[in-house]
C-alpha positions in Angstrom: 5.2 -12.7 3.5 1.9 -14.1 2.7 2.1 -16.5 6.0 4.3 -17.5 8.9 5.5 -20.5 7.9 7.4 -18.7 5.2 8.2 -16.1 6.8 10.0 -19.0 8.6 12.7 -18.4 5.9 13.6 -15.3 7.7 16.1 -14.1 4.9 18.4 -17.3 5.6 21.8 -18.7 4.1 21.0 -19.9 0.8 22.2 -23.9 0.6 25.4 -23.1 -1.4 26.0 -26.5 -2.0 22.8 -26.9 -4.0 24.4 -24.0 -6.7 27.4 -25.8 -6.9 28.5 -26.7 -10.6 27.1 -30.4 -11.5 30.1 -30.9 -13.5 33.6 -31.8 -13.4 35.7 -28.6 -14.0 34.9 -25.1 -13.6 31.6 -23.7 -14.2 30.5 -22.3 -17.3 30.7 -18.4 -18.5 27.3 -17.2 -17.5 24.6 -17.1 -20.2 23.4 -13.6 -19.2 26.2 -10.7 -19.2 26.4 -8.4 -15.6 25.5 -5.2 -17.6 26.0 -3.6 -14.2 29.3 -5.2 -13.3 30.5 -4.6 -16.3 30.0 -0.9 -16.6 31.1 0.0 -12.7 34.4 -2.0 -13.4 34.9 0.4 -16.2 33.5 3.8 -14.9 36.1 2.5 -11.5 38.7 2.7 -13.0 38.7 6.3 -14.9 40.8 8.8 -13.2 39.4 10.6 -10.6 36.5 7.9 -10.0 33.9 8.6 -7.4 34.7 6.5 -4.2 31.1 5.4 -4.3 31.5 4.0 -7.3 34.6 2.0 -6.2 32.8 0.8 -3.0 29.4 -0.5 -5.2 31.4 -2.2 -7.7 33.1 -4.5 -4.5 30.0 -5.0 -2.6 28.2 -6.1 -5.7 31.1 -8.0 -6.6 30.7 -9.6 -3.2 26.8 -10.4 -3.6 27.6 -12.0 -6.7 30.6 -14.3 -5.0 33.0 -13.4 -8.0 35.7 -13.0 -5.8 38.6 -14.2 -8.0 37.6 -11.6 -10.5 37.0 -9.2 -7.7 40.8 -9.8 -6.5 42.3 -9.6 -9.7 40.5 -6.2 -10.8 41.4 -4.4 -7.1 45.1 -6.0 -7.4 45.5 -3.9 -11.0 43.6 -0.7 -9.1 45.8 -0.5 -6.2 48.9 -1.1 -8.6 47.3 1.9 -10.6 46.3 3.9 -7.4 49.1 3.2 -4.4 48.2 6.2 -2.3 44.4 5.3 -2.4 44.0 3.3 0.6 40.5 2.0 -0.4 41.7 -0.1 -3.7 45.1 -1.1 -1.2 42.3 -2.2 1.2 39.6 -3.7 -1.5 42.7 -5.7 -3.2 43.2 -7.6 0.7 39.7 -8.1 1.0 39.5 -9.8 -2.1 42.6 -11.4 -1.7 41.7 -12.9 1.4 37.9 -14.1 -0.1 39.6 -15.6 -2.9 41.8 -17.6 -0.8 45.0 -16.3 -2.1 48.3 -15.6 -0.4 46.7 -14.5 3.1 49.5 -13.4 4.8 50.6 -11.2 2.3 46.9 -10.1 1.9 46.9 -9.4 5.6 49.9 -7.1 5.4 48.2 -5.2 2.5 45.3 -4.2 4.6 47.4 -3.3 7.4 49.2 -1.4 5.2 45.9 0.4 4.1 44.6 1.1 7.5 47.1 2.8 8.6 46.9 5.5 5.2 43.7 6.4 6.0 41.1 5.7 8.5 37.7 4.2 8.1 37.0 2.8 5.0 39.9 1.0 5.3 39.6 -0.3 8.5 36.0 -1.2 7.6 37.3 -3.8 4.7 40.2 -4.7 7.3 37.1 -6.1 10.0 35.1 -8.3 7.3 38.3 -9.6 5.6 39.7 -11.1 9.5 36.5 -12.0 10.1 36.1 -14.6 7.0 39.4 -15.9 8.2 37.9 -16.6 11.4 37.0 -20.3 12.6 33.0 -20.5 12.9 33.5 -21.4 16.7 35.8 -21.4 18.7 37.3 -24.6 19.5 35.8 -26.4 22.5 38.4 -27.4 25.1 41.1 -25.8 23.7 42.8 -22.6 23.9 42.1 -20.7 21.1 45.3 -20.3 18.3 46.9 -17.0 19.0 46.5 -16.0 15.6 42.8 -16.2 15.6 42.3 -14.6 19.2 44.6 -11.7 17.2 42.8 -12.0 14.2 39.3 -11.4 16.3 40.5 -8.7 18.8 41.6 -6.4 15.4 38.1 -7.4 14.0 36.5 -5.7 16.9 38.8 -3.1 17.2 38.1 -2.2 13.5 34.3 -2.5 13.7 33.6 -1.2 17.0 35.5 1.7 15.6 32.9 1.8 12.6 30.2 1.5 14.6 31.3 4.5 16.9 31.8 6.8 14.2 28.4 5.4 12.4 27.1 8.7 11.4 30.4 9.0 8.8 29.3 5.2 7.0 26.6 4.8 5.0 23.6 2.4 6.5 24.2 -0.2 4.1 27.9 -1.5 5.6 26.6 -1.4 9.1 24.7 -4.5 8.5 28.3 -6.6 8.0 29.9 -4.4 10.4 27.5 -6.7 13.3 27.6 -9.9 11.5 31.4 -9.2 11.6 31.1 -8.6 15.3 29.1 -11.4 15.9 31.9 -14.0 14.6 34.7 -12.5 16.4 32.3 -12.2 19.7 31.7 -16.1 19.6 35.1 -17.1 18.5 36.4 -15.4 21.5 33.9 -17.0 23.6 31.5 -14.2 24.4 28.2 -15.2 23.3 26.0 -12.6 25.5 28.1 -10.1 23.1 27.6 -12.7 19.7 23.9 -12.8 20.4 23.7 -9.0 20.6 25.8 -8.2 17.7 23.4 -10.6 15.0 20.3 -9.3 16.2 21.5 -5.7 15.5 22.6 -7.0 12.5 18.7 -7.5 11.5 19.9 -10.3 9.6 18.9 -13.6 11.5 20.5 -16.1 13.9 22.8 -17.3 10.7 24.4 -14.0 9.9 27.7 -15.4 10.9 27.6 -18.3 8.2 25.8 -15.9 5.6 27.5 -13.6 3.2 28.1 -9.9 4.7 24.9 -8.4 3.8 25.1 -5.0 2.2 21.8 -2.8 2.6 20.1 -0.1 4.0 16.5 -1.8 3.1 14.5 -3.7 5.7 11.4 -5.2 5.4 9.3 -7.0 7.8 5.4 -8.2 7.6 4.6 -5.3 10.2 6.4 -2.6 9.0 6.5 -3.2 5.2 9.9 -2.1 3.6 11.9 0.8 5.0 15.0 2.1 2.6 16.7 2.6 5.5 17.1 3.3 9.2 14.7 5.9 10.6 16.3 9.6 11.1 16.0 13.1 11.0 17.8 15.5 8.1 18.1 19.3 8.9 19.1 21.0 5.3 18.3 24.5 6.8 17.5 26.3 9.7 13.5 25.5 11.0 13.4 22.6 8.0 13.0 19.1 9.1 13.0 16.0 6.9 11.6 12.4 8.4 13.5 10.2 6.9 12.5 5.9 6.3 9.7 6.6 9.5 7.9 5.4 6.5 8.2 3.8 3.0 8.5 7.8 1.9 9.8 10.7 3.4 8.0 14.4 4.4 8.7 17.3 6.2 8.2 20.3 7.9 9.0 23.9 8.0 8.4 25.7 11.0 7.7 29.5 9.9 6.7 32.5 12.1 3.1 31.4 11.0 2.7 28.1 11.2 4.0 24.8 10.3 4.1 23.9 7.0 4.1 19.8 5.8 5.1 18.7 2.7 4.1 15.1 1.9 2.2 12.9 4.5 3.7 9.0 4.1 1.4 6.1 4.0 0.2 6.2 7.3 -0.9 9.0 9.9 1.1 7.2 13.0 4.4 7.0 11.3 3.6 10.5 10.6 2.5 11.4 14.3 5.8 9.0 15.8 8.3 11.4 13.3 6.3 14.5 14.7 7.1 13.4 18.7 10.7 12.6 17.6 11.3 16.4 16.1 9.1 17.8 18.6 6.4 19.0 16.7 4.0 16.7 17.6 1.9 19.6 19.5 2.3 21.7 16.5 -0.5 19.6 14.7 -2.7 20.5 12.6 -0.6 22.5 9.9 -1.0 25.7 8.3 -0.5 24.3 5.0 0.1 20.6 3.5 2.1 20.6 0.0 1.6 17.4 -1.6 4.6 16.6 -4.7 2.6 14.4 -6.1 -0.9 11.5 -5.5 1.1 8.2 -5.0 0.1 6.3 -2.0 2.9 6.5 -0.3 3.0 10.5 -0.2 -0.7 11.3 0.6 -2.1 8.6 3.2 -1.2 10.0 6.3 -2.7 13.3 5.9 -4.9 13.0 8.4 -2.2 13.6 11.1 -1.4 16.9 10.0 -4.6 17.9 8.5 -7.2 20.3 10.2 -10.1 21.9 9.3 -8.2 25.2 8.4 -4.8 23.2 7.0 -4.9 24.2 3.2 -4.0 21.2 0.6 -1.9 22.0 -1.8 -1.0 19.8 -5.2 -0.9 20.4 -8.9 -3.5 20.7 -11.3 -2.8 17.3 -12.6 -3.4 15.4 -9.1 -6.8 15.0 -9.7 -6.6 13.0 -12.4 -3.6 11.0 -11.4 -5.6 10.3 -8.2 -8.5 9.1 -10.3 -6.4 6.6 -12.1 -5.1 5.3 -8.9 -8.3 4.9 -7.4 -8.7 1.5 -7.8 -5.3 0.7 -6.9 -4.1 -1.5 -4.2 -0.8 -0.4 -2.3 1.4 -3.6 -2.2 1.0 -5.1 1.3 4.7 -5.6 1.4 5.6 -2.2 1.0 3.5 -0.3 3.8 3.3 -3.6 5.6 -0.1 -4.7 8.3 0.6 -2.2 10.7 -0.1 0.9 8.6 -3.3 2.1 8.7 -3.2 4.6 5.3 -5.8 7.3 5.4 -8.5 7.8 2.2 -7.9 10.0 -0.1 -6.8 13.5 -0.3 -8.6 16.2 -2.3 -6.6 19.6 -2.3 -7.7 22.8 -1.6 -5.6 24.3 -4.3 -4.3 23.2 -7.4 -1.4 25.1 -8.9 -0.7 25.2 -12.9 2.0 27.5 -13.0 5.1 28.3 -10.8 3.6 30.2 -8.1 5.2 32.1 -4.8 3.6 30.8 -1.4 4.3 33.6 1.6 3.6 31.4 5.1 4.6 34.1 7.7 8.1 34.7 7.1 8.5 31.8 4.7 8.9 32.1 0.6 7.7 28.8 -0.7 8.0 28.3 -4.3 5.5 25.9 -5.6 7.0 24.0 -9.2 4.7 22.2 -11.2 6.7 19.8 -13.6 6.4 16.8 -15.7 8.7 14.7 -13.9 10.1 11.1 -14.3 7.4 9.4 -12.2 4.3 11.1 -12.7 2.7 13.7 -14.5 1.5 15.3 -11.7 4.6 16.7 -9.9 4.8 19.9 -7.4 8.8 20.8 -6.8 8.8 22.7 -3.6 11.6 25.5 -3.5 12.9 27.5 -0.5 14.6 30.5 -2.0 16.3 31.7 1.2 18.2 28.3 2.0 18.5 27.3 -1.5 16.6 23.6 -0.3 14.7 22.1 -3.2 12.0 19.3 -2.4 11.9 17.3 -5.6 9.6 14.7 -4.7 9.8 11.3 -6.6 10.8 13.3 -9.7 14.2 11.8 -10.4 12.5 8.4 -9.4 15.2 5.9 -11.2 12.1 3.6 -12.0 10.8 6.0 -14.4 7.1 5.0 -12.5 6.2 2.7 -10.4 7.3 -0.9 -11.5 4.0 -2.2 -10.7 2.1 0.5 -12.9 2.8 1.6 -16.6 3.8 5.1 -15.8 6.0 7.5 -16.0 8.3 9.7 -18.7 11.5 9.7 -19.7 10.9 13.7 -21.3 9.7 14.4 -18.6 12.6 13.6 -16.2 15.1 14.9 -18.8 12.9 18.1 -18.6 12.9 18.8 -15.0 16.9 17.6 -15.0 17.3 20.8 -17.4 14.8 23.1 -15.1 16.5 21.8 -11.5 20.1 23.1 -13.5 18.6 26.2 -14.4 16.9 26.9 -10.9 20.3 26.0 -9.1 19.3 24.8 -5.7 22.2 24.2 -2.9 20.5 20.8 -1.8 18.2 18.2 -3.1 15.6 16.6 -1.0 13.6 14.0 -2.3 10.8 11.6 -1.5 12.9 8.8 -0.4 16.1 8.5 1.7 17.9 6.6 -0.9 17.3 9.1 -3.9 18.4 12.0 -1.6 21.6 10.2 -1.2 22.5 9.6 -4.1 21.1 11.6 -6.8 22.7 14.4 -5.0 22.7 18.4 -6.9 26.6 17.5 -7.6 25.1 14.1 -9.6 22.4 16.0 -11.4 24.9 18.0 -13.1 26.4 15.0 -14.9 22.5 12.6 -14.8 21.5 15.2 -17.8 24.0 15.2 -20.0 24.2 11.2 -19.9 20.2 10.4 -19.6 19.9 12.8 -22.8 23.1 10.9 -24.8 21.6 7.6 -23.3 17.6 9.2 -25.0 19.2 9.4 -28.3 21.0 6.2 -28.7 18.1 4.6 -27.7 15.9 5.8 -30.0 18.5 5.0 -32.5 18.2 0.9 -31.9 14.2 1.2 -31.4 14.2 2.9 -35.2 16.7 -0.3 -36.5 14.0 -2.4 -34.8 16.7 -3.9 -32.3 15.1 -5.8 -29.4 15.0 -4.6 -25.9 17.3 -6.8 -24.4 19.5 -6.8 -27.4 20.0 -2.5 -26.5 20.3 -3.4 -23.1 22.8 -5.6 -23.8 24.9 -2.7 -24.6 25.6 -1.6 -21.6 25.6 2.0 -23.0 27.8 4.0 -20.9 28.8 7.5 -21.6 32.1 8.9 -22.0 31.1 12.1 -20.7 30.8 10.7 -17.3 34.5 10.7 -16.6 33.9 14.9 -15.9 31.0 13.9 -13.3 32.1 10.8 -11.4 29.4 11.9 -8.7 26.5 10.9 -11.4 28.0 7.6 -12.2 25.9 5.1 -9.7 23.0 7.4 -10.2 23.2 6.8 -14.3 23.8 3.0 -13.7 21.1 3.3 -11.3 18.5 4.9 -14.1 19.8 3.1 -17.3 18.2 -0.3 -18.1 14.7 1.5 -16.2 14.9 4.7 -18.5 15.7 2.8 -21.4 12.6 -0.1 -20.8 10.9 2.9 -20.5 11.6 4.2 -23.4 11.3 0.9 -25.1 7.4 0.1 -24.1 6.6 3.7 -24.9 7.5 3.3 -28.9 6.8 -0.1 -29.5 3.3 -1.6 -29.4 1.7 -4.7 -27.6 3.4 -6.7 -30.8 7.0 -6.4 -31.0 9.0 -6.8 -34.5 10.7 -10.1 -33.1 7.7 -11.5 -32.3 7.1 -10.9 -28.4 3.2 -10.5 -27.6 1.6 -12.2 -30.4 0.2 -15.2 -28.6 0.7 -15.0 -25.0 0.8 -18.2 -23.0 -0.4 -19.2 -19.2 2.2 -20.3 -17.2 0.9 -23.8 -16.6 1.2 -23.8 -20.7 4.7 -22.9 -20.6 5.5 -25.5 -17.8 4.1 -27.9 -19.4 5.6 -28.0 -23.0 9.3 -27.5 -20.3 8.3 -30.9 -19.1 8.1 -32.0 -22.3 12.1 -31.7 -22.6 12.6 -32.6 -19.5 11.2 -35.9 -20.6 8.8 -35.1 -17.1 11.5 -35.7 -14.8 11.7 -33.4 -12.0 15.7 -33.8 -11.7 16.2 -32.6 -15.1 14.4 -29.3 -14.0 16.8 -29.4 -11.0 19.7 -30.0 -13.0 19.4 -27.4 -15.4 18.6 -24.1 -13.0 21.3 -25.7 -10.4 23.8 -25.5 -13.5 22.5 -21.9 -14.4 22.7 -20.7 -10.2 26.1 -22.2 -10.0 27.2 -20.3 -13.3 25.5 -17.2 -12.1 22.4 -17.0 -14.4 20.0 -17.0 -11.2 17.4 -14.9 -12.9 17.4 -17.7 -16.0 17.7 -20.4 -13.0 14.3 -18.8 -11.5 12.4 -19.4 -15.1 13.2 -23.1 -15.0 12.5 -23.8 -11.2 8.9 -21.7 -11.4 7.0 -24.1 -14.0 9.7 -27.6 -12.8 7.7 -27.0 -9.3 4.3 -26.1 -11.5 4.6 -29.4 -12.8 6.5 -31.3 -10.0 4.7 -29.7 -6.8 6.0 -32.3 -4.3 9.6 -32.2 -5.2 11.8 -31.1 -2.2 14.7 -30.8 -3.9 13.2 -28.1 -6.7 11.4 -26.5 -3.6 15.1 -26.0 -1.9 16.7 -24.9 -4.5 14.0 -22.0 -5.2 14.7 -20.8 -2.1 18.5 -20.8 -2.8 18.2 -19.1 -5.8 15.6 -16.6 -4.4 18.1 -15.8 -1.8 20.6 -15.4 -3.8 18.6 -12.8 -6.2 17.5 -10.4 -3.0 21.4 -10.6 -2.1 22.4 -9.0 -6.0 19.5 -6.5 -5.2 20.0 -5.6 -1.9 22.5 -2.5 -2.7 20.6 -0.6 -5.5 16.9 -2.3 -6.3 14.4 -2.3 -3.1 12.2 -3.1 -6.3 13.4 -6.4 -7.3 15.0 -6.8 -3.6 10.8 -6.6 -2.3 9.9 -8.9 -5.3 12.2 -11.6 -4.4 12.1 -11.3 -0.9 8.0 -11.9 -0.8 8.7 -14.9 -3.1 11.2 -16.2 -0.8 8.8 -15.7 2.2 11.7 -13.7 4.0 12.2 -10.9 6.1 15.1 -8.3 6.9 15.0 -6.7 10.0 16.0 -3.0 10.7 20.1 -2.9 11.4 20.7 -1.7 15.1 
């Protein structure tokens, strides 16, 4: 998001016929195995799966247009499962993307609406709507199939949309582009026009995939991880959640209110104040800080006064200090924040340590956690509410900084088990939804199998993508199906983690022994491509169309180094960039934020 003409982009439809297989036939098995694919289609289909498990292996299956294999694996579920409505309802879906027996795949989802409610009818909506016409005919009366087709499309998603608080944020997005379609097919654009811009999505969200995601992220605003809102774990506790990049909160006690993290920026902090009603209750008694990442310590200065005591562990300084010189990513808290300048606390605690705020028991945790050295846990004894911070962070750091510790997050997975909190609130909307107290339970046990394999291939000297490959996946997850999307989530991070940790600059295959420029690389490429720009393009359009976008991106980065003014390699770029935000729009804000500033795009909140 670097200027306006790319912004331009504005997250559109990639080209699909510019990833269309070059070749007569169908396209070739990818290069690159789906490591994630492959292990939710397993972990699916173990008795007693989680449902969100089942639900992120379809939408992922969606983003990554494999809908034949999508159809075939829900067919055998539902066969497996009858009385689950969800597979009955996934098997239509995918029966109607693939193109296969619609009528019958119609009566399935019928079928499966009328077993349960929501889900269901959810998967009902976006299946009628891809058998929808993109218009409605001009001049004609509509078919009476399709005016049927689109009046159960709104019935089902309207529905959704009604009930919103019971679906996660990430399926509202393709609940409105759903909308939209049926909307304009039945010849009600004022109601069309409406539905896409809720859907944040663009003005082509009709023609695009569904779009499955809670992120947003605009030049303004930087990335949010979802829709701004308030959580109440406990009586007088309020949690801001996505006002900003991180979330805080604050306790209201009988002397004082107390804060606990400060976002990036003190408006976002001030606006989530005004919306719990606390804004008069500024400056705070006390301001608990979990740990001296940007996004948890810049907006101090709205709750801060000149009697608020800062509170951090003993290792913030010095985690401070070796962020001092670092630059926040512009994408992330976007041009409208204004972060504060540093925090120094007041007090520094070492050990755990009971904090009485008038009728409030706060106690402060120091730990060695996942992300940083420097974590505080922040536990409520009377409501059983644990603030973890960024400690279960699955990044293991912050991707852009060597950080982080894979002891240490297996250590504060075995001291959150011992302290045995009710609830888990963390420092980002996503990782309180999903890494959940029920998921902890099962996250240590696998994490600490997943720690000793692991060390087992770096000691035989196996490369890291070679243990990645593996797709470890531990058996012991069948008796906690709630930690299986949070394991998945964690794997190839912890284990990278692990990885750079044991093994030097010099790895034994080679890597890092003479690093090259770019331009280097690029050029000895164009020296098999025989410096012909369409060889570049028809090597990464052959990769796209087999699905090895990542490996597409590697040749279409130094073809355009070498070939600046080629339109074609340009197009396809942004095709494949697309395409590469769409597989990380579920579960990677990361790599979604990565690709989405290389594309020059921009997601806008969902209504």
């Amino acid at each position: 998001m670097t200027s306006t003409d790319h912004r331009k982009a504005h997250h559109r439809g990639a080209p699909d016929a510019l990833l269309a297989p070059r070749l007569d036939g169908p396209a070739p098995k990818p290069i690159s195995s789906n490591r994630l694919l492959g292990s939710l289609k397993e972990a699916a289909s173990w008795p007693g799966a989680d449902r969100n498990t089942v639900v992120t292996l379809a939408l992922l299956l969606v983003a990554a247009r494999a809908d034949e294999e999508g159809r075939s694996y829900f067919q055998d579920l539902s066969e497996l499962n009858p009385a689950d409505a969800t597979a009955q309802a996934l098997a239509g879906l995918f029966q109607v993307r693939a193109g296969h027996d619609v009528t019958a795949a119609v009566t399935k989802l019928d079928k499966a609406a009328t077993m349960e409610p929501g889900l269901p009818q959810y998967f009902r909506g976006l299946a009628l709507a891809e058998l929808l016409p993109a218009e409605g005919p001009a001049g004609t009366e509509l078919a009476a199939a399709d005016t049927g087709r689109a009046d159960q499309v709104i019935a089902d998603l309207e529905f959704v949309l009604a009930a919103r608080d019971q679906f996660p944020v990430l399926l509202l997005r393709a609940a409105h582009q759903g909308l939209a379609r049926a909307y304009r097919v039945l010849g009600r654009p004022q109601q069309a026009a409406e539905a896409l811009r809720r859907s944040g999505v663009g003005p082509v969200a009709t023609e695009r995939l569904p779009t499955f995601t809670s992120f947003s992220l605009t030049a303004r605003d930087g990335m949010r991880l979802s829709a701004p809102g308030t959580l109440s774990p406990a009586p007088n506790v309020h949690v801001a959640q996505s006002y900003d990049f991180g979330d805080f909160a604050f306790i209201e006690t009988s002397a004082g209110v107390v804060a606990i993290d400060a976002g990036t920026s003190p408006d976002r902090v001030l606006a989530a104040m005004a919306d719990l009603g606390l804004k008069d209750r500024a400056p705070v008694s006390h301001l608990i800080l979990t740990h001296a990442h940007f996004d948890h310590v810049g907006g101090a200065a709205a709750v801060r006064g000149p009697d608020t005591e800062v509170i951090a562990s003993a290792e913030f300084p010095a985690e401070a200090e070796r962020l001092r010189h670092y630059v926040p990513p512009r994408e992330v808290i976007g041009t409208g924040a204004s972060p504060g300048s540093g925090v120094e606390p007041d007090r520094l605690i070492s050990e755990r340590t009971s904090l009485v705020v008038g009728d409030t028991e706060f106690v402060l945790i120091p730990v060695r956690g996942g992300e940083t050295p420097d974590a505080l846990m922040v536990y409520l004894p009377a409501s059983g509410v644990l603030f973890a911070g960024d400690v279960l962070m699955p990044y293991l750091g912050v991707p852009f900084l060597a950080e982080g510790s894979p002891e240490g997050l297996l250590d504060t997975l075995r001291y959150i088990r011992e302290l045995g909190p009710r609830q888990l609130i963390e420092g980002h909307t996503t990782l309180t939804e999903n890494f959940t107290i029920e998921a902890v339970a099962g996250l240590e046990p696998a994490l600490t199998e997943l720690h000793e394999f692991t060390l087992a291939r770096i000691g035989e000297n196996m490369p890291l993508p070679h243990i990645l490959d593996i797709g470890y996946l531990p058996a012991l997850l069948q008796d906690y199906p709630a930690a299986v999307v949070p394991y998945l989530v964690s794997r190839d991070n912890f284990i990278a983690r692990l990885h750079h940790q044991r093994i030097g600059y010099w790895q034994p295959d080679g890597q890092g022994l003479d690093s090259r420029s770019p331009a280097e690389r690029a050029e000895a490429l164009d020296l098999l491509a025989g410096g012909r720009a369409d060889a570049f393009v028809a090597a990464a359009a052959t990769l796209a169309a087999q699905g090895d976008l990542a490996l597409a991106l590697e040749i279409l980065a130094p073809g355009l180094l070498r070939h600046p003014d080629s339109s074609e390699l340009a197009e396809l770029q942004q095709a494949v960039l697309v395409r590469l935000m769409e597989q990380r729009e579920l579960l990677d804000p990361f790599g979604f934020l990565v690709y989405a500033e290389l594309a020059g795009a921009e997601l806008f909140p969902v209504g």
